[in-house]
N, C-alpha and C positions, 0 to 999 in steps of 0.2 A: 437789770436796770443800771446805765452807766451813773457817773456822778455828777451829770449837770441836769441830769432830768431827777435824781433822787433830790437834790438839792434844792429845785424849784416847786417840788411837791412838798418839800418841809419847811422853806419860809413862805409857801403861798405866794411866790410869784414877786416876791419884794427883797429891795438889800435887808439884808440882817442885820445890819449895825444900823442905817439909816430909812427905811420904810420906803425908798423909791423904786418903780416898777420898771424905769427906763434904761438902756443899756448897760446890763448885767451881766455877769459871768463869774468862773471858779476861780476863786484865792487861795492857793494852800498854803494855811497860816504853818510859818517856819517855828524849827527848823524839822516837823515830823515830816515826813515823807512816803506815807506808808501809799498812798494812792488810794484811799478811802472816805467817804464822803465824811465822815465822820474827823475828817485832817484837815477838812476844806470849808468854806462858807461862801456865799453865794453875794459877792457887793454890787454897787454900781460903779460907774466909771469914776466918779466924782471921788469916793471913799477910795478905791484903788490907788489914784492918782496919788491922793494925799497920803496913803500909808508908803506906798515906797517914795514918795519925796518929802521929805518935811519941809522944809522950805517953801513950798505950797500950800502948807497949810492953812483953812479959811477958820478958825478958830467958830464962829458960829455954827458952821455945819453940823460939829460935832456936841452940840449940844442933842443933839438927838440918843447919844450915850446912856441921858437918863433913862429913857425906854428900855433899849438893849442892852443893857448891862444886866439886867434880870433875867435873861435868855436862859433858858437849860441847855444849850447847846453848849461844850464846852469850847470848842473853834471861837466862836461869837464873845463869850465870856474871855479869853487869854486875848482879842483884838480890841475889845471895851477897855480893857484893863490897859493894855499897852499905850491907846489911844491918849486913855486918861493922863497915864503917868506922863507920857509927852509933853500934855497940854495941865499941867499943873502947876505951872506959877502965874498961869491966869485966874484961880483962886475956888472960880466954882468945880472945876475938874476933882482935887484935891477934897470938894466935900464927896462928892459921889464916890472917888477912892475908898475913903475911909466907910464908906457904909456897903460897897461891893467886897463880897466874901467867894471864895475860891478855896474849892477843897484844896490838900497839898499837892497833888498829881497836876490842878489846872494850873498851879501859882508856878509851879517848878517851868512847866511848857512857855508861863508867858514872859518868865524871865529867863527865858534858857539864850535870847537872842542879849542879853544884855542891856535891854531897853530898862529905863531908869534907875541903872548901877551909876553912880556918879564914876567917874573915870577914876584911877590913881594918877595925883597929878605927876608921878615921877612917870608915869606911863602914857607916851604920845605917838601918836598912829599915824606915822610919815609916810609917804610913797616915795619911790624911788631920787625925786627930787626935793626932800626934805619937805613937802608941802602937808601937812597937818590934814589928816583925815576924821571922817566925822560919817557919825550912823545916817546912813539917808545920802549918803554923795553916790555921785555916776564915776568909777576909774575907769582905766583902759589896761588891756594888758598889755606888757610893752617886749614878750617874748614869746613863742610858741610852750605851751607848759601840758605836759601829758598828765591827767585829772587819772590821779591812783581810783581805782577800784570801780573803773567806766571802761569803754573802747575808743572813749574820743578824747580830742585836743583838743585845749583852750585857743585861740591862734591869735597870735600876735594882732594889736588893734581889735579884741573883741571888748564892746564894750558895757560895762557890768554896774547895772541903775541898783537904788538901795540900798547900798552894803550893811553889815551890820560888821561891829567891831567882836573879836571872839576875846570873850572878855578873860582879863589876867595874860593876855598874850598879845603884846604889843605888834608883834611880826608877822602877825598872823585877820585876814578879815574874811568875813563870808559872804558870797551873792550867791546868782541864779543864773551860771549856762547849759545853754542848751534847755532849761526847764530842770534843771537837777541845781541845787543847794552844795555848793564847793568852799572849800578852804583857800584862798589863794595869800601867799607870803605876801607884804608890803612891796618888799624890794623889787616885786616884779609888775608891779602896777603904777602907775598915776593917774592922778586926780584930776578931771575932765571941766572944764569949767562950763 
């Protein structure tokens, strides 16, 4: 059984974080990567959009949290959580945090991307142009860069939505080429507006 059909047989045909049945597909919640459904959850385009952009975020939508936040699915539970922590100084996110529990394996997974570590303010994530980066921007690469431990090249002008900062390492951010989760330096990228 591949993992988009294992998938739709275990949320019953609906997003798992928000219950809609309308253009769906696989998320693999970062940064695990093993290619098992059990890495992956099953959204809609709506949740998709809004997890790798913040800046789109529709703050209502995701009141749907209170539901899914209860999930046995650990993918679903480390995306509730993350979701949450985003959306927490709008004040009801912040109560559902406090009352969602996560073994230590799920907590470690959802904070492994760095999502609501407050930064260190001596720590600021420049791009090649000094322009201040942020979890959830689209860069570009701005050099051919050979991706260690693949057979392919990043190539100059590719350009890389969601990042996430790798956190304690200011020089350093993570996206998605090709479908594969990379490390790419600051200094070789800029920030796309």
């Amino acid at each position: 059984m591949d993992i988009e059909t294992a998938l739709y047989e275990r949320s019953e045909s609906k997003c798992e974080l928000c219950g809609l049945t309308e253009g769906l597909g696989v998320y693999e919640v970062p940064p695990r990567s093993t290619g098992s459904a059990e890495d992956c959850i099953l959204v809609c385009e709506t949740c998709h959009e809004q997890i790798n952009n913040p800046k789109k975020m529709e703050v209502p939508h995701w009141r749907c949290l209170n539901d899914s936040m209860w999930s046995q699915v650990p993918g679903v539970q480390v995306m509730a959580w993350r979701m949450l922590t985003r959306l927490k100084d709008e004040g009801w996110p912040q109560d559902l945090l406090d009352m969602l529990y996560l073994d230590e394996e799920t907590l470690v997974w959802a904070k492994a991307t760095g999502e609501g570590k407050a930064a260190d303010p001596a720590l600021k994530y420049v791009d090649c142009n000094g322009v201040e980066l942020a979890v959830g921007d689209t860069i570009t690469v701005i050099k051919d860069l050979d991706v260690k431990g693949t057979t392919f090249t990043a190539k100059r002008g590719t350009a890389v939505r969601g990042i996430s900062l790798v956190a304690g390492n200011h020089e350093q951010i993570e996206g998605r080429v090709k479908g594969q989760q990379i490390v790419i330096l600051t200094k070789f990228v800029k920030k796309s507006k």
